[in-house]
Backbone as CSV, one residue per row, in Angstrom:
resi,resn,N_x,N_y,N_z,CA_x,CA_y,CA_z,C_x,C_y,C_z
1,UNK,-21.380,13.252,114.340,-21.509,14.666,114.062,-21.569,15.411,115.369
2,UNK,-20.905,16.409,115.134,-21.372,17.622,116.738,-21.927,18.688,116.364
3,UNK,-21.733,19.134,115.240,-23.068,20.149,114.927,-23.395,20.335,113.700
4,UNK,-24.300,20.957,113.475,-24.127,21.084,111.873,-23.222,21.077,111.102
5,UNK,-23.288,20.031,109.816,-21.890,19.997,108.769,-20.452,19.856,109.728
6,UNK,-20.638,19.545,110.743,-19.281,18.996,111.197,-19.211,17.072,111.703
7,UNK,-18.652,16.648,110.815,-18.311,15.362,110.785,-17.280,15.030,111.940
8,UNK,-17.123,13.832,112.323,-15.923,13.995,113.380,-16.073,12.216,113.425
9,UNK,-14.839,11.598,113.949,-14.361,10.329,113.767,-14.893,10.076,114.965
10,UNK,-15.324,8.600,115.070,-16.038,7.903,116.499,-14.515,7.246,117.171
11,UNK,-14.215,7.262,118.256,-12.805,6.427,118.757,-12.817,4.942,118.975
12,UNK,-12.022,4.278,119.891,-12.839,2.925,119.822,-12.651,2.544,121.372
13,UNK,-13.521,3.636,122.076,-13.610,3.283,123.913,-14.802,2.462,123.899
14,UNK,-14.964,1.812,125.653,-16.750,1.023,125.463,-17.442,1.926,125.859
15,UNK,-17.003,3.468,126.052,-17.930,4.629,126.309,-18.893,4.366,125.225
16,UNK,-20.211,4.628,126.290,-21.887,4.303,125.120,-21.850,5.923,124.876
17,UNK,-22.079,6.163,123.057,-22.451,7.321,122.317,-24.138,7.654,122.629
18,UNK,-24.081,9.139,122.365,-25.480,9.550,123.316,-26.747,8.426,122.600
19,UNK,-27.893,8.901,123.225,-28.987,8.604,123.356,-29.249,7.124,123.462
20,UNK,-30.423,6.680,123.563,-31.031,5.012,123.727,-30.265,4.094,122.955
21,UNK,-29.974,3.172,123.539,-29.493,1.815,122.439,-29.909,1.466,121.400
22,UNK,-29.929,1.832,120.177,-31.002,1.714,119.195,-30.087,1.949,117.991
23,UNK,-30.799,1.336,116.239,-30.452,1.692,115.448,-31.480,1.769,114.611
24,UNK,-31.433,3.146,113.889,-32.546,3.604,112.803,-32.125,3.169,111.781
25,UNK,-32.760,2.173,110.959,-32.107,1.611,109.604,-33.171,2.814,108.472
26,UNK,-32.562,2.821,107.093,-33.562,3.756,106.654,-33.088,3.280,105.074
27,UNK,-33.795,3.324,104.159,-33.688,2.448,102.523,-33.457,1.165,102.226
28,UNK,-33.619,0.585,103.250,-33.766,-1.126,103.210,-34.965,-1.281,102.737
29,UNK,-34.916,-1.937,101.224,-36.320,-2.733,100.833,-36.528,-3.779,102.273
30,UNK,-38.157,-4.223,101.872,-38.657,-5.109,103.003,-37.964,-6.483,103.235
31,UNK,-37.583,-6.967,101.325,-36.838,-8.140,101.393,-35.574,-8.116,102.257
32,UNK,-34.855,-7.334,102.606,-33.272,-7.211,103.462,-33.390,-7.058,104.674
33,UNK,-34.611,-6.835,105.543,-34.936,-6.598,106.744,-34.247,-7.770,107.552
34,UNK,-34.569,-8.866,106.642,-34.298,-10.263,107.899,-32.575,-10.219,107.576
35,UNK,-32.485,-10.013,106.645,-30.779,-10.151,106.308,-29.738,-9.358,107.002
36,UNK,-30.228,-8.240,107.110,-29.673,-7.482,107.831,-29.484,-7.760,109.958
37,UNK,-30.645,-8.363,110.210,-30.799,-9.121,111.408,-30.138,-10.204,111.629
38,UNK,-29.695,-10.859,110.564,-29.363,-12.135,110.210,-27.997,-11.619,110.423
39,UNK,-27.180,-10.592,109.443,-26.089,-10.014,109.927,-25.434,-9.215,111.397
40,UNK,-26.392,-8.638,111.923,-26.389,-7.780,113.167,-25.806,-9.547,114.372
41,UNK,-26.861,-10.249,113.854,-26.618,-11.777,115.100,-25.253,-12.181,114.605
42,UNK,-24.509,-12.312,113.489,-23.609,-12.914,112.938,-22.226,-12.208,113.432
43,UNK,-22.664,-10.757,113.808,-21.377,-10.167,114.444,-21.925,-10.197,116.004
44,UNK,-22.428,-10.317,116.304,-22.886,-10.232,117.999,-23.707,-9.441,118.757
45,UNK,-23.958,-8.489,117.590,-25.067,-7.165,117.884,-26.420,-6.759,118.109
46,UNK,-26.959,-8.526,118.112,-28.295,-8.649,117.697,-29.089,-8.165,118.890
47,UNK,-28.944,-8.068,119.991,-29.651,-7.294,121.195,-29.663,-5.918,121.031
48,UNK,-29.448,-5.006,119.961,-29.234,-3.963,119.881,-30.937,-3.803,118.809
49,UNK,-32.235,-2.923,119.896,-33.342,-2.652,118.719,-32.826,-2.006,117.748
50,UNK,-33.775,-2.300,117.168,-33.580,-1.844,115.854,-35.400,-1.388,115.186
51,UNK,-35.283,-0.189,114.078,-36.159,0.430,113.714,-36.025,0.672,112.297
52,UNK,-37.390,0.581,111.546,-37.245,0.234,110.007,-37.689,1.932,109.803
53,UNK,-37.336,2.525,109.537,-37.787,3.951,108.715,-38.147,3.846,107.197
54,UNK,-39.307,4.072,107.290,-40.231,4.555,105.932,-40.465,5.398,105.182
55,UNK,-40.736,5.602,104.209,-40.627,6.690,103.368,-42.157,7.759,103.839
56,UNK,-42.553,6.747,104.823,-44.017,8.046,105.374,-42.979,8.682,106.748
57,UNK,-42.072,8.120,106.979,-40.980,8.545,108.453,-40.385,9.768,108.105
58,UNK,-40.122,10.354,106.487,-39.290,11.657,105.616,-39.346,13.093,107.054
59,UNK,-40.119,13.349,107.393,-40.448,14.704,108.052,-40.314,14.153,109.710
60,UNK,-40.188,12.957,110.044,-40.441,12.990,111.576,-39.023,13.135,111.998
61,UNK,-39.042,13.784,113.101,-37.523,14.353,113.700,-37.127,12.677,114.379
62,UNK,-35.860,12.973,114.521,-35.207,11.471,114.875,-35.374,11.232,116.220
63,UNK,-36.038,12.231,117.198,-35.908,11.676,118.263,-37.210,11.280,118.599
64,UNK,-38.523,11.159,117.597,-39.585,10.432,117.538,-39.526,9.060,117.070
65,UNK,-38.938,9.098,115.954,-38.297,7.661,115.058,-37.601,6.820,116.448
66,UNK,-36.333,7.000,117.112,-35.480,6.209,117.818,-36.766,5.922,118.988
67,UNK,-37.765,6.424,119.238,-38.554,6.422,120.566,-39.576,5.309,119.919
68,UNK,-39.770,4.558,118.751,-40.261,3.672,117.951,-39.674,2.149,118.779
69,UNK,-41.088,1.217,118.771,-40.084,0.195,119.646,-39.548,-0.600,118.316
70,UNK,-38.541,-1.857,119.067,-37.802,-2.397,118.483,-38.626,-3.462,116.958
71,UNK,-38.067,-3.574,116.349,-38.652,-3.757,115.233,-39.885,-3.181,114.371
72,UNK,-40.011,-1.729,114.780,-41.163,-1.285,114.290,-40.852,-1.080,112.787
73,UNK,-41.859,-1.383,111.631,-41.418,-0.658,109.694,-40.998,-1.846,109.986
74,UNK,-40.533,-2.919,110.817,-40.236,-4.253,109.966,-41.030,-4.872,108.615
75,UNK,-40.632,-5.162,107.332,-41.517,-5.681,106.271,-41.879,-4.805,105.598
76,UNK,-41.983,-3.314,105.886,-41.985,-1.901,104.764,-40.942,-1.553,104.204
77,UNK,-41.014,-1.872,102.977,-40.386,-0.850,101.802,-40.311,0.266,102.512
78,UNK,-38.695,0.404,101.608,-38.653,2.202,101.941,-37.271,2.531,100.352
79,UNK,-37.848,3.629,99.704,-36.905,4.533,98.813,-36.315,5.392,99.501
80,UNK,-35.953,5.864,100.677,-35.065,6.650,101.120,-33.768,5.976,100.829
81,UNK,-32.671,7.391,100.802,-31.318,6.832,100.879,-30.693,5.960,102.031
82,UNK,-29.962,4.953,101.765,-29.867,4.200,102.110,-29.292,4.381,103.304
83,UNK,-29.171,4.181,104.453,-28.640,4.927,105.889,-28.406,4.370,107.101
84,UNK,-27.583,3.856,108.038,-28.136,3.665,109.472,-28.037,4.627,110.409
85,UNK,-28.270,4.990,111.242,-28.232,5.853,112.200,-28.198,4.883,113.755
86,UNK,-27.071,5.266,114.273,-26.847,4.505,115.421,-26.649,5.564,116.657
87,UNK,-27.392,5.110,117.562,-27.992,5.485,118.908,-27.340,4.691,119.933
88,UNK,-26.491,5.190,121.209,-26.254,4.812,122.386,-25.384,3.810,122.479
89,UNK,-24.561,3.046,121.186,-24.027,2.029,121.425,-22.573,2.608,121.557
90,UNK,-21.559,1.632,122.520,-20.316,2.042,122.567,-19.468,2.083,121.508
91,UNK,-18.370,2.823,121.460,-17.714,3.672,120.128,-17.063,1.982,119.509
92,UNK,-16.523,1.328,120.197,-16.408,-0.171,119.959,-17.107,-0.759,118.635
93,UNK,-18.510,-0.776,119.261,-19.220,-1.580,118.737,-19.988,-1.177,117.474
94,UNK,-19.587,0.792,117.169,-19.335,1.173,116.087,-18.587,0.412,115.122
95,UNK,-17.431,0.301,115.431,-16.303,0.093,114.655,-16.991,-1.547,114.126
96,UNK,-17.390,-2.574,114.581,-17.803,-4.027,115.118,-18.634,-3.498,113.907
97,UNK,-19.542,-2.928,114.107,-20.940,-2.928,113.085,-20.357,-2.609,111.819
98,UNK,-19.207,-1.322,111.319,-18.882,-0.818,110.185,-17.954,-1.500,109.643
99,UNK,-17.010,-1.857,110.659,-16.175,-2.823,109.947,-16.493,-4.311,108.901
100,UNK,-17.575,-4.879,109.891,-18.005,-6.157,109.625,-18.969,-6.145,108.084
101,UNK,-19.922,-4.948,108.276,-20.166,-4.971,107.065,-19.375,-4.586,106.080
102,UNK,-18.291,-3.693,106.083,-17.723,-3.658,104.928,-16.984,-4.621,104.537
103,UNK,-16.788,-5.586,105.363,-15.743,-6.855,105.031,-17.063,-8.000,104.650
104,UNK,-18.011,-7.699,105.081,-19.112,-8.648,104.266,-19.518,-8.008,103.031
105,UNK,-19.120,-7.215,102.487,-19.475,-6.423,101.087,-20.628,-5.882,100.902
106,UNK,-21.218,-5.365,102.124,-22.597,-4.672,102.123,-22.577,-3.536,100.919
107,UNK,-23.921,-3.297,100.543,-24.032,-2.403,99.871,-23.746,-1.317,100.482
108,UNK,-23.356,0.278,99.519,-22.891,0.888,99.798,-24.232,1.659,100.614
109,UNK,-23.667,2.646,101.807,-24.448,2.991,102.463,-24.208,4.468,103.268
110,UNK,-24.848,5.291,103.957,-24.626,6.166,104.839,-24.742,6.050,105.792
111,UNK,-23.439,6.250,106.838,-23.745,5.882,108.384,-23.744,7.528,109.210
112,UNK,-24.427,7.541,110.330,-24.315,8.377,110.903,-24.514,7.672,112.906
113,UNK,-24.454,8.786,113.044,-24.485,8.567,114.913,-25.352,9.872,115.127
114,UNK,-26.205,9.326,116.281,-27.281,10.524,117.013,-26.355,11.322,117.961
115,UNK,-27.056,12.429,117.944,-26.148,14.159,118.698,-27.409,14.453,119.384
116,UNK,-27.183,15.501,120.262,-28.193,15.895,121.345,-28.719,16.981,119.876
117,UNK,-27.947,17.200,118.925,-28.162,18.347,118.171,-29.287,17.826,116.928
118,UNK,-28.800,16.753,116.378,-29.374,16.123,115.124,-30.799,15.685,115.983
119,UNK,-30.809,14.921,116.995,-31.871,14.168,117.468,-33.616,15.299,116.721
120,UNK,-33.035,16.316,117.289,-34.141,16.904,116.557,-34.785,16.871,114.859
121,UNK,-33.507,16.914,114.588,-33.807,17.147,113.135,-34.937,15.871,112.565
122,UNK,-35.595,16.638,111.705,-36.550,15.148,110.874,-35.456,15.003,109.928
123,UNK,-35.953,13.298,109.624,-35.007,12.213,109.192,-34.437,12.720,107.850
124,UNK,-35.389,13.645,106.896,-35.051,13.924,105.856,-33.846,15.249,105.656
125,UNK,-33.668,15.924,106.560,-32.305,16.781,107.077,-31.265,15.990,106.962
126,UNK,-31.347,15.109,108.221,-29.804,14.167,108.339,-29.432,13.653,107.153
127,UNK,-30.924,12.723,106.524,-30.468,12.219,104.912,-29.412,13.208,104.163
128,UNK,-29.990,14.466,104.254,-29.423,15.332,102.944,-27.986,15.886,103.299
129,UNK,-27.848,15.794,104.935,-26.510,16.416,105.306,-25.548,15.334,105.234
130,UNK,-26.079,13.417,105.510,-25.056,12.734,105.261,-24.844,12.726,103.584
131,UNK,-25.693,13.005,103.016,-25.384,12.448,101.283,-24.853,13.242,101.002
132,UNK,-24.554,15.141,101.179,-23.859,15.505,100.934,-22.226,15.990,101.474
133,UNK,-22.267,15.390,102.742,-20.542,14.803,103.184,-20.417,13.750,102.462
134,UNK,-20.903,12.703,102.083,-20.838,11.859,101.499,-20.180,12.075,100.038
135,UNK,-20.974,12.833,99.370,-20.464,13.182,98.006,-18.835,14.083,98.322
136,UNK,-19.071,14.792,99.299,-18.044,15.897,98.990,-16.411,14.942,99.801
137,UNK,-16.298,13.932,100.543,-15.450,12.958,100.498,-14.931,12.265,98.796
138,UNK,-16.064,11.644,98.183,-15.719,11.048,96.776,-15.222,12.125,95.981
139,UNK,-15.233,13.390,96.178,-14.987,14.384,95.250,-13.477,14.408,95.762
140,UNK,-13.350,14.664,97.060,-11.976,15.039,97.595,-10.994,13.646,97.653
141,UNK,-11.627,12.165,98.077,-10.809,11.461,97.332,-10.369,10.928,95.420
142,UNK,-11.111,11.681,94.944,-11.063,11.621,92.934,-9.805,12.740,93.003
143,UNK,-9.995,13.717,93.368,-9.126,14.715,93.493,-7.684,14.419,93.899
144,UNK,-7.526,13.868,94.920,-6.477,13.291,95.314,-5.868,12.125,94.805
145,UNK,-6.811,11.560,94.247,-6.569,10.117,93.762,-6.031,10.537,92.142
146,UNK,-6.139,11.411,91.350,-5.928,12.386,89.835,-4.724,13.152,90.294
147,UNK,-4.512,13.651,91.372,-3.476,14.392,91.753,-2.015,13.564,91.788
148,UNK,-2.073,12.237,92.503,-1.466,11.425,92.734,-0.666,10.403,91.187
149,UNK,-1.805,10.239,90.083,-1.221,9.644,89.348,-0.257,10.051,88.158
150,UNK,0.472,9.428,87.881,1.802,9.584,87.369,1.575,10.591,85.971
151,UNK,2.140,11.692,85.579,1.533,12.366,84.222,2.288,11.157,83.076
């Protein structure tokens, strides 16, 4: 994202995307914590901290959350929508992380990347601005996808 409601495609340079090396995971029950670690090592990513966001995390701005050390909310439940938020890693290793899970059949999920802009926002903003790009993609591919088929 670069600013509000503007979405924008990550490229695939080893330029590192802003802020700390880090990833905010957020609606992972406690049981998927190790699985998900288990996956991060399986593609090569596993030196990359990582941070469990909780459903007591809703109001804290993200650039308190990412300042959380590595494995912190490990083993807490969380009902938030389901989310990662990735911090400082190269546009590469974007692609490495999104790709891999979707070819491992991860559940469906919301990804985002930290901005000098979002960093502020508490976690429960970003939630609501990715779920609703989120929705308004499935709307515009149904649309297209109804447009397309044969009368």
């Amino acid at each position: 994202m670069s600013k509000q409601g503007e979405f924008e495609n990550v490229s695939r340079s080893s330029a590192p995307l802003y802020g700390e090396r880090k990833l905010l995971v957020c609606g992972y029950p406690a049981a998927a914590h190790q699985e998900l670690l288990a996956f991060l090592k399986y593609i090569g990513l596993d030196n990359i901290p990582v941070v469990f966001a909780s459903d007591k995390d809703i109001d804290r701005p993200l650039m308190d959350l990412m300042a959380l050390p590595d494995r912190n909310g490990i083993g807490d439940d969380s009902t938030l929508n389901r989310a990662i938020i990735l911090s400082g890693l190269a546009e590469k290793e974007v692609h490495t992380m999104i790709g891999g899970y979707r070819q491992a059949g991860g559940t469906e999920q919301l990804w985002a990347v930290l901005t000098p802009i979002s960093e502020s926002w508490p976690l429960r903003q970003l939630l609501e601005e990715l779920a609703a790009e989120h929705q308004a993609v499935k709307q515009r591919k149904q649309a297209s996808d109804s447009n397309s088929e044969p009368s």
